[in-house]
C-alpha positions as CSV (number, residue, x, y, z in Angstrom):
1,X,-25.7,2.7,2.0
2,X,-25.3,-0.7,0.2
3,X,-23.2,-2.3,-2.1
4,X,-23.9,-1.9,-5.5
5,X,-24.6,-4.8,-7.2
6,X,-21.7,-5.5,-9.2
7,X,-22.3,-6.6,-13.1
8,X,-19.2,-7.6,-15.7
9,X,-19.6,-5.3,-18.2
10,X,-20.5,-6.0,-21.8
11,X,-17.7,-4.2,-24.4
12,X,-17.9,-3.6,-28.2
13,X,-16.2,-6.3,-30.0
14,X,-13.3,-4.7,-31.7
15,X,-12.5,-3.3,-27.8
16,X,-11.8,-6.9,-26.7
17,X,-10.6,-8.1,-29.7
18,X,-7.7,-5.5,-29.9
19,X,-7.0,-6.0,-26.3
20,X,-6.7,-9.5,-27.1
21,X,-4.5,-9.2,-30.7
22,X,-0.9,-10.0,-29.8
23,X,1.8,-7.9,-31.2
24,X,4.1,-7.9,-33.7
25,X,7.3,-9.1,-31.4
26,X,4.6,-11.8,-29.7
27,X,4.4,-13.9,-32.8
28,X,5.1,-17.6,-32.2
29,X,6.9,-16.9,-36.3
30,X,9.2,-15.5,-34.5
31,X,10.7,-18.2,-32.2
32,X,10.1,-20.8,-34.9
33,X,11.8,-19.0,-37.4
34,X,15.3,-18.7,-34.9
35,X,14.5,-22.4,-34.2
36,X,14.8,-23.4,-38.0
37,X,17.6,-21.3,-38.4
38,X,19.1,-23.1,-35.7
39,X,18.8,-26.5,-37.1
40,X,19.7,-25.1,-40.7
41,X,23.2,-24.0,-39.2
42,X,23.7,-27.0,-37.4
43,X,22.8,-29.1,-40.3
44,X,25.5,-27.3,-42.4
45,X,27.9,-27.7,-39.2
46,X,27.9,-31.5,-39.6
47,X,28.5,-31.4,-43.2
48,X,31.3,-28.7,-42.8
49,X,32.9,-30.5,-39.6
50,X,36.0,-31.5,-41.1
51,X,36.6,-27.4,-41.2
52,X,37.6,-26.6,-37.7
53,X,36.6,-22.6,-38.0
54,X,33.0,-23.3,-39.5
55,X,32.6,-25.6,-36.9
56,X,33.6,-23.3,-33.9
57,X,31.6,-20.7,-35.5
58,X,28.6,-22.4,-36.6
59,X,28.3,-24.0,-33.3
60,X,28.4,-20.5,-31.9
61,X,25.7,-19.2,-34.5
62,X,23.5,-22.5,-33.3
63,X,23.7,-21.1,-29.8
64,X,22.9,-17.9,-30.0
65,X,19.9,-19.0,-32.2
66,X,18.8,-21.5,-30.1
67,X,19.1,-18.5,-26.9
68,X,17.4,-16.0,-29.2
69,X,14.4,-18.8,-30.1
70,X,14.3,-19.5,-26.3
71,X,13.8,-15.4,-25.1
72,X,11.7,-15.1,-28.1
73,X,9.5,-18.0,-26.9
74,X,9.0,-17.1,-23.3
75,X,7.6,-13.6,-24.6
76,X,5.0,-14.9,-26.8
77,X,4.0,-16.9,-24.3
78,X,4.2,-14.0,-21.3
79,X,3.8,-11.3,-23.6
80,X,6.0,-8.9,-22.1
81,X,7.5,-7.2,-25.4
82,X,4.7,-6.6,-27.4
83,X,6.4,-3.8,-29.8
84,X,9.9,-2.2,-30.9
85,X,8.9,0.7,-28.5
86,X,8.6,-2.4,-25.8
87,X,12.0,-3.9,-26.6
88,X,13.8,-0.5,-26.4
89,X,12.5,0.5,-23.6
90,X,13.7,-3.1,-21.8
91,X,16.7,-2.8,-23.4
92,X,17.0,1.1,-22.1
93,X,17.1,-1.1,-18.3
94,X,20.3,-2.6,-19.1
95,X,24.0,-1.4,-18.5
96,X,26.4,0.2,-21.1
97,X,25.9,-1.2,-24.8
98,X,22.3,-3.2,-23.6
99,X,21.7,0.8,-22.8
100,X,22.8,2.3,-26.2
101,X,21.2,0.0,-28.0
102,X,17.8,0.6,-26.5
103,X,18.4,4.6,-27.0
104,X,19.4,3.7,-30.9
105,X,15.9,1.5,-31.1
106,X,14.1,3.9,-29.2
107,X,11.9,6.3,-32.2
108,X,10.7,8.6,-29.3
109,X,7.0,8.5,-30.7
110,X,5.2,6.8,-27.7
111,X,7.9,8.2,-25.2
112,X,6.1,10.3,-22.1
113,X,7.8,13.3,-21.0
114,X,11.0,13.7,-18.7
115,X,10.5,13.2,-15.8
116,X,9.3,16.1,-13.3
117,X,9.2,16.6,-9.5
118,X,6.7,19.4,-10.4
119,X,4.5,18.6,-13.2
120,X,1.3,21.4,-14.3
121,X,-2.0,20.6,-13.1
122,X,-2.7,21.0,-17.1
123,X,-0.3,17.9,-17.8
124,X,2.8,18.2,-19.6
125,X,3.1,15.1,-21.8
126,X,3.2,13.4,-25.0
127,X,-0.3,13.9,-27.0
128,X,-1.6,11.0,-28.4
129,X,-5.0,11.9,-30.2
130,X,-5.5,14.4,-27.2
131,X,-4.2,11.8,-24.4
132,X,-1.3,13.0,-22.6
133,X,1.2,11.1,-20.3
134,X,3.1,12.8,-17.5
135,X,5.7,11.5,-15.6
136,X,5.3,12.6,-12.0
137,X,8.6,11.9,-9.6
138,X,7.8,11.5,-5.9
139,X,10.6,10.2,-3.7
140,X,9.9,9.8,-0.3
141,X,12.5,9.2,2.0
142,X,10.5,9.3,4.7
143,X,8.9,6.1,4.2
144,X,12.3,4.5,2.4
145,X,11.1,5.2,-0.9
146,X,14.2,7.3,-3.0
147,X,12.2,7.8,-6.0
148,X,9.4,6.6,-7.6
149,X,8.4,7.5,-11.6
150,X,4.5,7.5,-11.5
151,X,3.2,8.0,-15.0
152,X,-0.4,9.9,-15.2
153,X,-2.2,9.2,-18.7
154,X,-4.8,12.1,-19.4
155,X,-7.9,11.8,-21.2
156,X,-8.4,13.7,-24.4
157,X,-9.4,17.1,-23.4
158,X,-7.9,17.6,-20.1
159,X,-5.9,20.6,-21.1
160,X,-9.0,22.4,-23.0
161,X,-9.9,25.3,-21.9
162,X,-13.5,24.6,-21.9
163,X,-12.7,21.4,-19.3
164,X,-11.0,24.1,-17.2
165,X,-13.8,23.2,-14.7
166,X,-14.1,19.1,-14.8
167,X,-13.0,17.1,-12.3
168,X,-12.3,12.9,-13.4
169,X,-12.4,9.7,-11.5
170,X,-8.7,8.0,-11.0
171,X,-7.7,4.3,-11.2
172,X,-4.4,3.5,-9.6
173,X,-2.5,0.4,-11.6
174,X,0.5,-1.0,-9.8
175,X,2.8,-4.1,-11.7
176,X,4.3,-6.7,-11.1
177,X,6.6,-8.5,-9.0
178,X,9.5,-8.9,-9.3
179,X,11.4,-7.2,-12.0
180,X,8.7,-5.3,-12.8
181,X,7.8,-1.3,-13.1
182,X,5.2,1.4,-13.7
183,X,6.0,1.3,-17.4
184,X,4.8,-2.0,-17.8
185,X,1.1,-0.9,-17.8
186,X,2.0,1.0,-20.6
187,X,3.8,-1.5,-22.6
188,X,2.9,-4.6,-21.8
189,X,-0.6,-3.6,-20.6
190,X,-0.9,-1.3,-23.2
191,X,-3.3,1.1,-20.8
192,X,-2.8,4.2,-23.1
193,X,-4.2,2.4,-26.5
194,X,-7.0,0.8,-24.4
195,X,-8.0,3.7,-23.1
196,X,-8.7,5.7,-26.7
197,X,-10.3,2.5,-27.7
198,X,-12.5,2.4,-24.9
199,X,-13.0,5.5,-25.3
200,X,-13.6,6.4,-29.0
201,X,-16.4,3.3,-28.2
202,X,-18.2,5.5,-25.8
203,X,-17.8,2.5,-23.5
204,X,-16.1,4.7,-20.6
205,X,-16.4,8.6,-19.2
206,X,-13.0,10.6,-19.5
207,X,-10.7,9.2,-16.6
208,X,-7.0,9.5,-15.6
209,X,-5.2,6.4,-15.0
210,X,-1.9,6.7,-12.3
211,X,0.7,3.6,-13.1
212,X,2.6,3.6,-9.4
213,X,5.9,3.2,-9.1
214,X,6.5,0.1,-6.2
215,X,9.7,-0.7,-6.9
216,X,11.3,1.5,-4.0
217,X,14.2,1.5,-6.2
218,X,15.0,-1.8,-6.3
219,X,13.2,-3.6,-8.8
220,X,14.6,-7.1,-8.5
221,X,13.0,-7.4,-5.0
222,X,9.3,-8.9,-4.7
223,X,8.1,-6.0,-2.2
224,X,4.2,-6.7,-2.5
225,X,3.4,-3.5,-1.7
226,X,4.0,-3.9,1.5
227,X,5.2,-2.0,4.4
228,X,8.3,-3.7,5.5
229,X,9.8,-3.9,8.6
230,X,12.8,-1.7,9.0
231,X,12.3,-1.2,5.2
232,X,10.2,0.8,2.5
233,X,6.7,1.4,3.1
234,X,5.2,0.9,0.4
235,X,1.5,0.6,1.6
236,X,1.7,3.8,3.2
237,X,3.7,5.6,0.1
238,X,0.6,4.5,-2.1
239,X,-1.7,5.7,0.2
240,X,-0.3,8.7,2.1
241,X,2.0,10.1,-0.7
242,X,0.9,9.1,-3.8
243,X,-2.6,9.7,-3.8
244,X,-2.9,13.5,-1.9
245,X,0.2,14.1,-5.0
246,X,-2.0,13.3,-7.7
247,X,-4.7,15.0,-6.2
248,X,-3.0,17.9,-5.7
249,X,-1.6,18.1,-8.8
250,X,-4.5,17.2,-10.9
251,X,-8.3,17.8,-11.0
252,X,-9.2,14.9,-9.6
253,X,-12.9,13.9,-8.2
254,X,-10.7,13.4,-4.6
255,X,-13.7,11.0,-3.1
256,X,-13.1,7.3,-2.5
257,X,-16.1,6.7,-4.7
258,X,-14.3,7.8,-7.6
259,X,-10.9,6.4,-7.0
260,X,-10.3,2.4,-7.9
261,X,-6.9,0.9,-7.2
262,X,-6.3,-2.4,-9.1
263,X,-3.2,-4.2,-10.2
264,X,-1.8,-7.4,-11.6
265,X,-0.4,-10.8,-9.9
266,X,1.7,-9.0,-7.7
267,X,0.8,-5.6,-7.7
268,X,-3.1,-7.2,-7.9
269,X,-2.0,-8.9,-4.2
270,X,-1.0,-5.2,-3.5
271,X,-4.0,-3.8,-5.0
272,X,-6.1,-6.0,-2.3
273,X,-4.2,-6.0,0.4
274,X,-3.9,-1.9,0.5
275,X,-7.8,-1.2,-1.1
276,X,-8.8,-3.6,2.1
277,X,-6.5,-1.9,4.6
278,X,-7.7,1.4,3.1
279,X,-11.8,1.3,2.3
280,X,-11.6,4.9,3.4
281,X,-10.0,5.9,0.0
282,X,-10.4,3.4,-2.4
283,X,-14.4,2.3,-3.3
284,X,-13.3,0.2,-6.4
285,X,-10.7,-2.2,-6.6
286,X,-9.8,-3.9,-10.2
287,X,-7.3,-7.0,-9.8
288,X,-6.0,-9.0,-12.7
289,X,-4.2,-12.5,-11.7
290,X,-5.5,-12.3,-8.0
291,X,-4.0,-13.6,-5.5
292,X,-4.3,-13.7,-1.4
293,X,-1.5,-15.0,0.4
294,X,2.2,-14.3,0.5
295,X,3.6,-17.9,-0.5
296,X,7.1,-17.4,-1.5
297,X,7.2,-13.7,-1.0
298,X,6.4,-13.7,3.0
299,X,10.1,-13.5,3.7
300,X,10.1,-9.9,2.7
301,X,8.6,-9.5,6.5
302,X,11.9,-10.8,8.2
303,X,9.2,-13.7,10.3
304,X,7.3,-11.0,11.5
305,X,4.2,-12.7,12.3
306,X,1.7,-9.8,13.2
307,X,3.0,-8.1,10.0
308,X,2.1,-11.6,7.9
309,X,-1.1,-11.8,9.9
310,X,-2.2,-8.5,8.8
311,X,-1.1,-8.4,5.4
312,X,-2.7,-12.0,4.6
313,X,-5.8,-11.4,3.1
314,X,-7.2,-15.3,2.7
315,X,-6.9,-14.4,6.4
316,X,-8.2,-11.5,7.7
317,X,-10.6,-10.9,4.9
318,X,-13.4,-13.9,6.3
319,X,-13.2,-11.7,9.6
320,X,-13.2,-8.3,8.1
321,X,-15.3,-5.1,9.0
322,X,-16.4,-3.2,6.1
323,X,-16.8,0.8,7.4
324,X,-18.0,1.1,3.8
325,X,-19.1,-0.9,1.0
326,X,-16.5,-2.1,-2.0
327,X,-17.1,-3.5,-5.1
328,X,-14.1,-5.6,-6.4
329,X,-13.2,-7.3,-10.2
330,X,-11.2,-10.3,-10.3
331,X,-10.1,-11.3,-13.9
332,X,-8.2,-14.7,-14.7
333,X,-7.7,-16.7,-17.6
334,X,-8.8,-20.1,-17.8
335,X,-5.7,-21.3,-18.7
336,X,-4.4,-20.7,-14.9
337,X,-6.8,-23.1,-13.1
338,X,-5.3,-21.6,-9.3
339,X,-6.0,-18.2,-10.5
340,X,-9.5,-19.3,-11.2
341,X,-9.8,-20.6,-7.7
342,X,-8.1,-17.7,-6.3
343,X,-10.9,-15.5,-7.6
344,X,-13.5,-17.3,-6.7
345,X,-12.5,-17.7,-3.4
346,X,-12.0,-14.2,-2.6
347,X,-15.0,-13.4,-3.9
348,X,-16.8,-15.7,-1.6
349,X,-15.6,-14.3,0.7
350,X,-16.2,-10.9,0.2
351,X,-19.9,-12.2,-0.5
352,X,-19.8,-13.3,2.8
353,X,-18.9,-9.9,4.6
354,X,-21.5,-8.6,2.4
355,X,-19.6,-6.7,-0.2
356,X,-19.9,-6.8,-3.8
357,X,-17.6,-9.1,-6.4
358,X,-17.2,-10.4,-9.7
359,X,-15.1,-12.8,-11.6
360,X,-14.2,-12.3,-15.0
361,X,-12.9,-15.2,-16.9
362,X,-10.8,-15.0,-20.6
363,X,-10.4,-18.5,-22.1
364,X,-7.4,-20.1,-23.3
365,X,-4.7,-17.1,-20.8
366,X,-2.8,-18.1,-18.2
367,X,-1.2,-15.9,-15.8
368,X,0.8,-13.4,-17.9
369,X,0.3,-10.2,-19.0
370,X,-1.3,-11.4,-22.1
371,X,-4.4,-12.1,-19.2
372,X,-3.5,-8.0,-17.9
373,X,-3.6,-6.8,-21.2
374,X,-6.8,-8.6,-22.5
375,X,-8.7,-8.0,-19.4
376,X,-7.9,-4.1,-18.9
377,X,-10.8,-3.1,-20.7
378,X,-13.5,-5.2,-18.7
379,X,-12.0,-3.6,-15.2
380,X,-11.7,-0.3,-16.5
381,X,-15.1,-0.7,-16.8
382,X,-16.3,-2.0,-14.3
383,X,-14.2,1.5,-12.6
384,X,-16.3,3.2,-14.7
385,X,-19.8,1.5,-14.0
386,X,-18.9,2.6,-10.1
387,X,-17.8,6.1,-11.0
388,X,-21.1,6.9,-12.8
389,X,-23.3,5.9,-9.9
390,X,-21.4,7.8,-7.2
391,X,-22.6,11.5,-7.4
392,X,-19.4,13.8,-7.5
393,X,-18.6,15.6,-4.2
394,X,-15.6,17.4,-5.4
């Protein structure tokens, strides 16, 4: 069998346009407006400096203004926090009154369920015209991983009766690095709402959509996905835990033809480097931000140079034996030039080993999840342009 010829796919306007709409804590208002508040205060410090409160105060106003218009400006240029529903749960991350303030914020009404160590094959979580979001808990202490909060997003009409009998095609999304978590992709990626408008479009079949949980717990550590020495394995959690879970816990079409892994800057490194290690269960691999080598994050490996070696793809990959063909989306914005090069780059060399690759450009992003968010869309796609010309075998 060979590669099929892989093709961007062409979306309905208002598709990519929402993808690309920034939300309402994004706006570059609101880092402008702290900004001129800052300078307002400190204008009325000088002319109230003779007053030796107002000035201690107002000087401590003009900082926290000047903090506040400096957070507010890295997001609307990252676009992490795209909502109040974003913001709460960030703030939900944080210790004691950080905590309670992001429980007080929190509405509940885009909240997935509890989580569960056993969750119904019929999905047990928050509707959102007909989608539903579980949370599916899988610790694995076997392979160093103490828990891991995987949240399943299921199409409208999974739990019909009349669907009692389908079986859907699964992406796997996996965050960033570090600092990040499986609830990004719903956030900041906003997979759930690009999903029903994909779908409502008739641009996509009915899929479910895993966000992994690669954090082993420790969130602050830049693990790549990898499977560290005399540490978690994440490679092999993803790929020996995760997937047979979801499989068995869900009616799933359980063929690597209809099964894409993809990710984004760190977890897209991930997606690669585990979709190439494992061609045998992954036929579909959708990476926003690409990257191929380790750079700063190869101390994870303790020096371990077959370990580097084999989890370098700008490596291994111009050397690499395909036992069955792939078909891989890069997406980058123009605005990150080594992205750009990145992409292209890989995809020669997959050209070269005779597999199937395309780039997929957005103007004007950089390397944030503004780029993730706006690109989602095209490489849930493109998943879904492989699905449909794989016949089902389960």
């Amino acid at each position: 069998m060979s590669p099929q010829v892989a093709v961007d796919p062409v979306l309905p306007g208002d598709v990519t346009a929402r993808a690309r709409d920034l939300g309402p804590f994004e706006s570059p208002f609101i880092w402008l407006a702290f900004a001129t508040a800052a300078v307002a205060v400190l204008a009325a410090v000088i002319a109230l400096a003779h007053r030796r409160r107002a000035r201690r105060w107002g000087l401590t106003a003009v900082g926290v203004l000047l903090l506040l218009g400096a957070v507010t400006a890295v997001n609307s240029y990252v676009g992490y926090v795209r909502t109040s529903d974003d913001l709460a749960r960030l703030l939900q991350r944080g210790p004691g009154a950080v905590n309670l303030a992001g429980h007080l914020l929190d509405d509940d009404k885009e909240a997935p369920e509890a989580p569960s160590s056993s969750a119904p094959r019929g999905g047990t979580g928050v509707a959102a015209a007909g989608q539903k979001i579980d949370v599916v808990q899988l610790p694995d202490p076997a392979h160093g991983i103490p828990s891991g909060s995987n949240y399943v997003i299921l199409p409208p009409g999974y739990g019909d009766p009349a669907n009692a009998g389908r079986r859907y095609p699964v992406v796997y999304l996996i965050h960033g690095y570090p600092y990040g978590g499986p609830r990004d992709w719903l956030t900041s990626g906003d997979a759930p709402g690009t999903l029903q408008a994909l779908q409502q479009a008739n641009a996509i079949n009915p899929m479910i959509v895993v966000s992994v949980d690669m954090t082993a717990g420790v969130p602050s550590t830049d693990w790549e996905c990898l499977d560290v020495p005399g540490g978690p394995r994440l490679e092999t959690y993803l790929a020996s835990t995760v997937v047979p879970a979801i499989d068995h816990r869900y009616r799933t079409l359980a063929d690597r033809a209809h099964r894409a892994l993809g990710g984004m800057s760190g977890g897209g490194f991930g997606a690669l480097n585990i979709g190439l290690h494992h061609v045998d269960e992954f036929a579909t691999l959708i990476i926003a931000l690409p990257y191929d080598d380790l750079n700063d994050s190869i101390g994870v490996l303790g020096g371990d140079q077959a370990a580097i070696a084999a989890n370098t793809p700008r490596r291994y990959l111009p050397t690499m034996k395909f036992p069955a063909p792939i078909s891989v989306m890069l997406a980058v914005g123009t605005g990150a030039p080594t992205d750009v090069t990145t992409a292209h780059r890989i995809a020669d060399a997959l050209h070269a080993r005779g597999q199937d690759a395309v780039v997929h450009a957005e103007r004007g992003f950089n390397h944030t999840w503004h780029t993730a968010r706006a690109t989602l869309p095209y490489l849930l796609a493109f998943a879904d342009q492989n699905f449909r010309q794989s016949p089902a075998t389960s």
